[in-house]
N, CA, C and O atoms as a GROMACS GRO file, in nm:
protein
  312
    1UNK      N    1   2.309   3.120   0.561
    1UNK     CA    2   2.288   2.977   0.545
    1UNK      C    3   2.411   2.898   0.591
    1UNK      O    4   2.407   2.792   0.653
    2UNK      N    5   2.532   2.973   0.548
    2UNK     CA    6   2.661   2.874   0.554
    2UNK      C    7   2.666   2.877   0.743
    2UNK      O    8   2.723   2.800   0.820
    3UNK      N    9   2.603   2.971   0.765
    3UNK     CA   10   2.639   2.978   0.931
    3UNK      C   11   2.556   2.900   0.995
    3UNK      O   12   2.604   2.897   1.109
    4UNK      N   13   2.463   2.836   0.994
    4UNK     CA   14   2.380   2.782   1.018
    4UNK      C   15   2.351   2.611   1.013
    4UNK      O   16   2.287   2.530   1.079
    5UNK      N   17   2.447   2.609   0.880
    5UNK     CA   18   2.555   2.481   0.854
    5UNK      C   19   2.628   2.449   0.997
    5UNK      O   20   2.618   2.365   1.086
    6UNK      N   21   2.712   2.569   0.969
    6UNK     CA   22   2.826   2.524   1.058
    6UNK      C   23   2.790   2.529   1.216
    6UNK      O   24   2.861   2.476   1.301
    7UNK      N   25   2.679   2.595   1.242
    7UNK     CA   26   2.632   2.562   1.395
    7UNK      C   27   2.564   2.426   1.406
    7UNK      O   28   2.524   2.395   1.518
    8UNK      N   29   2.547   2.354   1.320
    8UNK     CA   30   2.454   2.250   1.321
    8UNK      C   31   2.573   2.103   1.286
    8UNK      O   32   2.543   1.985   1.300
    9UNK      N   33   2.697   2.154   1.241
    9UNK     CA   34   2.796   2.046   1.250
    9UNK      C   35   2.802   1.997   1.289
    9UNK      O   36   2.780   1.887   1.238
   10UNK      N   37   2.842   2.002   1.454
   10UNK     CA   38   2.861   1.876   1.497
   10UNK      C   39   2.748   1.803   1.595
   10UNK      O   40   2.771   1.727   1.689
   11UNK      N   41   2.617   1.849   1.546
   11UNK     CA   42   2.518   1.744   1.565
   11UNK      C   43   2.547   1.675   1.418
   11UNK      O   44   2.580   1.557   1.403
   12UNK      N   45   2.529   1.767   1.314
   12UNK     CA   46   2.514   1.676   1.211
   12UNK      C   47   2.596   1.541   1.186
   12UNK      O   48   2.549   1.436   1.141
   13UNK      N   49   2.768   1.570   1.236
   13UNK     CA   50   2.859   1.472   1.228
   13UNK      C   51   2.824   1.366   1.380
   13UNK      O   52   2.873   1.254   1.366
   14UNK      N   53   2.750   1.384   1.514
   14UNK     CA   54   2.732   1.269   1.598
   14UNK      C   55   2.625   1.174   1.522
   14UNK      O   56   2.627   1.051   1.514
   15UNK      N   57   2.528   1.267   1.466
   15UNK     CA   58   2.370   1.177   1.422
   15UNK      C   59   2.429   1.057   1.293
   15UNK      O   60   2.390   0.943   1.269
   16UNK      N   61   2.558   1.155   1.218
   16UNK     CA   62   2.553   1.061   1.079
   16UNK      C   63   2.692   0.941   1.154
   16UNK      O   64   2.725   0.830   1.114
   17UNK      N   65   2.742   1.013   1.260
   17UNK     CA   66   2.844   0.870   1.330
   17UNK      C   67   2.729   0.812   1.392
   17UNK      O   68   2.680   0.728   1.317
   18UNK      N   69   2.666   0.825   1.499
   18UNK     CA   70   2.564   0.755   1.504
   18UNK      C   71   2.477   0.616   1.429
   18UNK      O   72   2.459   0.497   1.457
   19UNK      N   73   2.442   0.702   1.328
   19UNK     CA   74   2.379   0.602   1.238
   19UNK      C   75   2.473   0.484   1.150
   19UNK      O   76   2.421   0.379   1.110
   20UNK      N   77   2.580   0.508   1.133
   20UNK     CA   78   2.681   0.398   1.088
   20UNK      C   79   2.734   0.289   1.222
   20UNK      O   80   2.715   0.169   1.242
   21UNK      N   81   2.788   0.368   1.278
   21UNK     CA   82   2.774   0.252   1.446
   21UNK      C   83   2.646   0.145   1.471
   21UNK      O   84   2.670   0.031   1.509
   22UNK      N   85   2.468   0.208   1.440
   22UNK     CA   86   2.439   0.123   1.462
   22UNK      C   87   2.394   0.075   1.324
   22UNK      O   88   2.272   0.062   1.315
   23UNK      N   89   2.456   0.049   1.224
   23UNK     CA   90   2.421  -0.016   1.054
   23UNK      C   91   2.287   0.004   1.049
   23UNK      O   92   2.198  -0.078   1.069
   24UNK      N   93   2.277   0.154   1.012
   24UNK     CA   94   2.162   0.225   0.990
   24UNK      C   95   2.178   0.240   0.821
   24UNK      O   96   2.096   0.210   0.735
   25UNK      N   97   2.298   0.292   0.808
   25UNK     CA   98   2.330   0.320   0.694
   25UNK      C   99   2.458   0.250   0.606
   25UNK      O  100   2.568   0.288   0.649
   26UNK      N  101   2.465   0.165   0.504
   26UNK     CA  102   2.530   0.034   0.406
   26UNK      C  103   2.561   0.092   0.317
   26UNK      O  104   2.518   0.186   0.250
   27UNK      N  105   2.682  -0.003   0.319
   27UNK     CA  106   2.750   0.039   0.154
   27UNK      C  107   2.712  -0.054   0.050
   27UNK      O  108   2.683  -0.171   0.075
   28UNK      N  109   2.710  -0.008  -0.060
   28UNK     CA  110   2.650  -0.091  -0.169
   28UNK      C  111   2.710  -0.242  -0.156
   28UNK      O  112   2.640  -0.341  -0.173
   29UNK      N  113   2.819  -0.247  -0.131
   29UNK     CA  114   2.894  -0.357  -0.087
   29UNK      C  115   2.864  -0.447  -0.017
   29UNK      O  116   2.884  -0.563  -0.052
   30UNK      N  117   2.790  -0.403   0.140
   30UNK     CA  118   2.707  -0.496   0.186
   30UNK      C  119   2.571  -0.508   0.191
   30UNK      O  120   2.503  -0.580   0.264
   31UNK      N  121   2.530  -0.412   0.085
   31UNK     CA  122   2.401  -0.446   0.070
   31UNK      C  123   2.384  -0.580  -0.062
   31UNK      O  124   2.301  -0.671  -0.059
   32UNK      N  125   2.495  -0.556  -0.177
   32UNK     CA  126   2.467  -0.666  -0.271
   32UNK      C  127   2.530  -0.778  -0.146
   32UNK      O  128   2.512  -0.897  -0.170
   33UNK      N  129   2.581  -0.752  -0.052
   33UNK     CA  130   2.659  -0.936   0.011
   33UNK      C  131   2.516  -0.946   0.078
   33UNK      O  132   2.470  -1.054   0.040
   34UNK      N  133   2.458  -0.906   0.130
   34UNK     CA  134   2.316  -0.897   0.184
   34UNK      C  135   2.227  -0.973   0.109
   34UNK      O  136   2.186  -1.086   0.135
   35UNK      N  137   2.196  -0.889  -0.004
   35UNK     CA  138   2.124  -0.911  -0.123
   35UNK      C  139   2.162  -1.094  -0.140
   35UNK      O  140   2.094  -1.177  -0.080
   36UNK      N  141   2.252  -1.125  -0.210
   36UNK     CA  142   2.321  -1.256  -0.235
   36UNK      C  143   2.248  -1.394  -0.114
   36UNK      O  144   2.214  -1.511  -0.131
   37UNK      N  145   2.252  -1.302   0.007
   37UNK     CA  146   2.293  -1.394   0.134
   37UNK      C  147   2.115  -1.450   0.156
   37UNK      O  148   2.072  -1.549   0.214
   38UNK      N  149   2.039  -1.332   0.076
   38UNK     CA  150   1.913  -1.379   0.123
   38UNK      C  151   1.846  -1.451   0.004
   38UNK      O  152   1.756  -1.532   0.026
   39UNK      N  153   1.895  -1.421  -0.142
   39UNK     CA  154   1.903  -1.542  -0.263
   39UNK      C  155   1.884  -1.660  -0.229
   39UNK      O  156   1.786  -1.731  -0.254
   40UNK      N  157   2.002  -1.692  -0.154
   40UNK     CA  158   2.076  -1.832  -0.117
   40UNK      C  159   1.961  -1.847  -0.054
   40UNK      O  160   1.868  -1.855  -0.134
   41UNK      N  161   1.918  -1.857   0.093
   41UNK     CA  162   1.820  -1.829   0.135
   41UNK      C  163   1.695  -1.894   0.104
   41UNK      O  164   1.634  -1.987   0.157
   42UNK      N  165   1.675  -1.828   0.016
   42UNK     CA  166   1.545  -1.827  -0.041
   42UNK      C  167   1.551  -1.957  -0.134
   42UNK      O  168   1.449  -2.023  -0.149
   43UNK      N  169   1.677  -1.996  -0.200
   43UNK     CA  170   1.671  -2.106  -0.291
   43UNK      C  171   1.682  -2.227  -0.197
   43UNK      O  172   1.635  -2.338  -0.223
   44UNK      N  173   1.744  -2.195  -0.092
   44UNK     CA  174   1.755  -2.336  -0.048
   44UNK      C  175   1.642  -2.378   0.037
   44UNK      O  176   1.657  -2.487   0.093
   45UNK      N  177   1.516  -2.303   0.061
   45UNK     CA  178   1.437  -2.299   0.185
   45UNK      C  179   1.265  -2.302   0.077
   45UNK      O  180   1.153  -2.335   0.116
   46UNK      N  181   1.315  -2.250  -0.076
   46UNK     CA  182   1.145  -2.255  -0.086
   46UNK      C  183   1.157  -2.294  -0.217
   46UNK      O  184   1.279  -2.291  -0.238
   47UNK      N  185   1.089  -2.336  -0.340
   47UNK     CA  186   1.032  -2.378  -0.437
   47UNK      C  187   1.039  -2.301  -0.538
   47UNK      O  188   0.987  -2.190  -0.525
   48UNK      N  189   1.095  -2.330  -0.650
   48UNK     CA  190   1.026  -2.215  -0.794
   48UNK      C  191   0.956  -2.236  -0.869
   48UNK      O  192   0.926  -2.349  -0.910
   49UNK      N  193   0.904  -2.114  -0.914
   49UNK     CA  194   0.752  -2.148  -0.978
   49UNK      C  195   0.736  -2.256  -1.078
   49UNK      O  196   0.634  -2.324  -1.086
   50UNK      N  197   0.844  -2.270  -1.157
   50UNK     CA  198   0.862  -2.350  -1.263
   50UNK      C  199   0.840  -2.512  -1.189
   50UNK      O  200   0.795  -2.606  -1.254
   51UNK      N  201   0.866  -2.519  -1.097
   51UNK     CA  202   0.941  -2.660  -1.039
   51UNK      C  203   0.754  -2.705  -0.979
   51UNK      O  204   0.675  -2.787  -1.024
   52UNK      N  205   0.744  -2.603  -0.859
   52UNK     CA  206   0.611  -2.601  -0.833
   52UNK      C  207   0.507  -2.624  -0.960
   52UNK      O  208   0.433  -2.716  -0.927
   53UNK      N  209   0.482  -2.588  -1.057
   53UNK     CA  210   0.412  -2.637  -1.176
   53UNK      C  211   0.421  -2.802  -1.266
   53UNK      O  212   0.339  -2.886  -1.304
   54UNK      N  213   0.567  -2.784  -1.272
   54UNK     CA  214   0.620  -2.950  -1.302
   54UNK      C  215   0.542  -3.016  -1.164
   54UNK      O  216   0.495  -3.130  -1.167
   55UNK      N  217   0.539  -2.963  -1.092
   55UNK     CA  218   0.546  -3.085  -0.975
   55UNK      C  219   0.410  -3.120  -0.948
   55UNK      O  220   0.378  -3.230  -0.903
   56UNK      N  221   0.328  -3.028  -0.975
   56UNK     CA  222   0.170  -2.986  -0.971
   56UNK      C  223   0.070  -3.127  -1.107
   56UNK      O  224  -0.021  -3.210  -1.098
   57UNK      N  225   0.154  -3.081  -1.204
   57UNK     CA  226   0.127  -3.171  -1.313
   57UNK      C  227   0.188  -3.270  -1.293
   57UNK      O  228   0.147  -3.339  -1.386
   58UNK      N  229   0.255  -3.328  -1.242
   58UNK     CA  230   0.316  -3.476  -1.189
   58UNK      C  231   0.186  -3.555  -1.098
   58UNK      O  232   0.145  -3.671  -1.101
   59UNK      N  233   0.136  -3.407  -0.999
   59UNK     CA  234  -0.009  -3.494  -0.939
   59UNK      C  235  -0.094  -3.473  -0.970
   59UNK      O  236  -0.176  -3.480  -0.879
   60UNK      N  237  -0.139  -3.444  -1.070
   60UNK     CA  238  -0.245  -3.419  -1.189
   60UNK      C  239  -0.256  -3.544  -1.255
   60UNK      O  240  -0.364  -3.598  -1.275
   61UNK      N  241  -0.139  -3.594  -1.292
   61UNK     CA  242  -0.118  -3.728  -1.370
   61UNK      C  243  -0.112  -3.820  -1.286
   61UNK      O  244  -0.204  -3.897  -1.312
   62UNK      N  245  -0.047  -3.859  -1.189
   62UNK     CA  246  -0.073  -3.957  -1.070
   62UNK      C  247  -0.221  -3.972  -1.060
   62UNK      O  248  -0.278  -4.081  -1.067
   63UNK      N  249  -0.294  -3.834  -1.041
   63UNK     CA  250  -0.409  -3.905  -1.009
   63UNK      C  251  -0.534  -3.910  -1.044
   63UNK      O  252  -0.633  -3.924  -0.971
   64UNK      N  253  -0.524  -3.891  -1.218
   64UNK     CA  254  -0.572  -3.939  -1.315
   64UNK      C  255  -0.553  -4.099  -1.342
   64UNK      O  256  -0.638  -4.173  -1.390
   65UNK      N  257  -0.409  -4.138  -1.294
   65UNK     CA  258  -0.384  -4.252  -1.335
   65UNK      C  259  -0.421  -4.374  -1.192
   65UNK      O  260  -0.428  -4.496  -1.199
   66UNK      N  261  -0.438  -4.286  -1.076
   66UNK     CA  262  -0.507  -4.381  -1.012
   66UNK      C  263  -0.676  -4.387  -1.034
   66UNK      O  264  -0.743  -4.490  -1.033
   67UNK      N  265  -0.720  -4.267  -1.050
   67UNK     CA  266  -0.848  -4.279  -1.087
   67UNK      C  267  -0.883  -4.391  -1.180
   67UNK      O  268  -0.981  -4.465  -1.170
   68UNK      N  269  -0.760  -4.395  -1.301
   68UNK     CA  270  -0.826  -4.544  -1.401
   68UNK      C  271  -0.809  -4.688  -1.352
   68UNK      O  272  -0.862  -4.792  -1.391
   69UNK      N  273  -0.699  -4.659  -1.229
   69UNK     CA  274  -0.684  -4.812  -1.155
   69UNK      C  275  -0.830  -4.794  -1.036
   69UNK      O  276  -0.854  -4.888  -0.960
   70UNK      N  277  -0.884  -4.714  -1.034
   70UNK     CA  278  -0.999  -4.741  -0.931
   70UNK      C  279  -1.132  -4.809  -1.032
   70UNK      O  280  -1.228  -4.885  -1.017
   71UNK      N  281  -1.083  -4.746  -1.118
   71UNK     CA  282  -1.217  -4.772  -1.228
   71UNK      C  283  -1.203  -4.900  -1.278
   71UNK      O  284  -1.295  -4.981  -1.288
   72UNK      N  285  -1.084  -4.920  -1.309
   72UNK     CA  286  -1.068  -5.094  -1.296
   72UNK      C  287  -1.096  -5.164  -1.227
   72UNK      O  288  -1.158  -5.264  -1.260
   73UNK      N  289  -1.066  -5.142  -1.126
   73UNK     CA  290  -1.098  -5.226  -1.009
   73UNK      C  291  -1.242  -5.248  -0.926
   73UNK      O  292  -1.265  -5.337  -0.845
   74UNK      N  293  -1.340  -5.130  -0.974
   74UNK     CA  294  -1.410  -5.115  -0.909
   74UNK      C  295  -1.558  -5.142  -1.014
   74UNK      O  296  -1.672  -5.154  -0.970
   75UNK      N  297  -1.524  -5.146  -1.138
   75UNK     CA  298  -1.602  -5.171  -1.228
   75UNK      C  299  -1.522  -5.322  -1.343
   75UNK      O  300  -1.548  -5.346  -1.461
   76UNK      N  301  -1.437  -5.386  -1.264
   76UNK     CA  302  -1.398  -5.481  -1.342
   76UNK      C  303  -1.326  -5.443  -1.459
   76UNK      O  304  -1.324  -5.323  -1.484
   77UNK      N  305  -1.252  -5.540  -1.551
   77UNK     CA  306  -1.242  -5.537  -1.638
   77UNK      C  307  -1.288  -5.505  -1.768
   77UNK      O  308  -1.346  -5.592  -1.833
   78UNK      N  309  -1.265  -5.376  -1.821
   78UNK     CA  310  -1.286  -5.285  -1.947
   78UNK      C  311  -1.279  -5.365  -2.030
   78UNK      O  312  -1.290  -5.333  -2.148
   0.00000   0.00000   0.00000
């Protein structure tokens, strides 16, 4: 087995230089700066659910409350 290792070395050491040359393979290091970079990302580019719901019920109520100005207006004075 150990010989078989060692005939296979130095493919094994071009494939694993290889794969770091082309950032195949990350260190935890830049995977959390990664991680972080696509957070940001994501907060500054899309909506959270919480906000999306507030915001949902904001036009829920808008337009309930135009519905009673149509009804006013369209059936007179209540």
């Amino acid at each position: 087995m150990e010989d078989r290792v060692l005939e296979y070395a130095p493919v094994i050491i071009c494939v694993f230089i290889f794969l770091v040359q082309q950032h195949l393979l990350v260190s935890p290091e830049q995977l959390e700066k990664k991680h972080r970079e696509i957070l940001e990302n994501v907060e500054r580019k899309y909506v959270t659910w919480s906000s999306f719901k507030d915001l949902k019920a904001q036009f829920t109520d808008i337009q309930s409350k135009i519905d009673k100005i149509y009804d006013v207006i369209m059936n007179g004075r209540e």
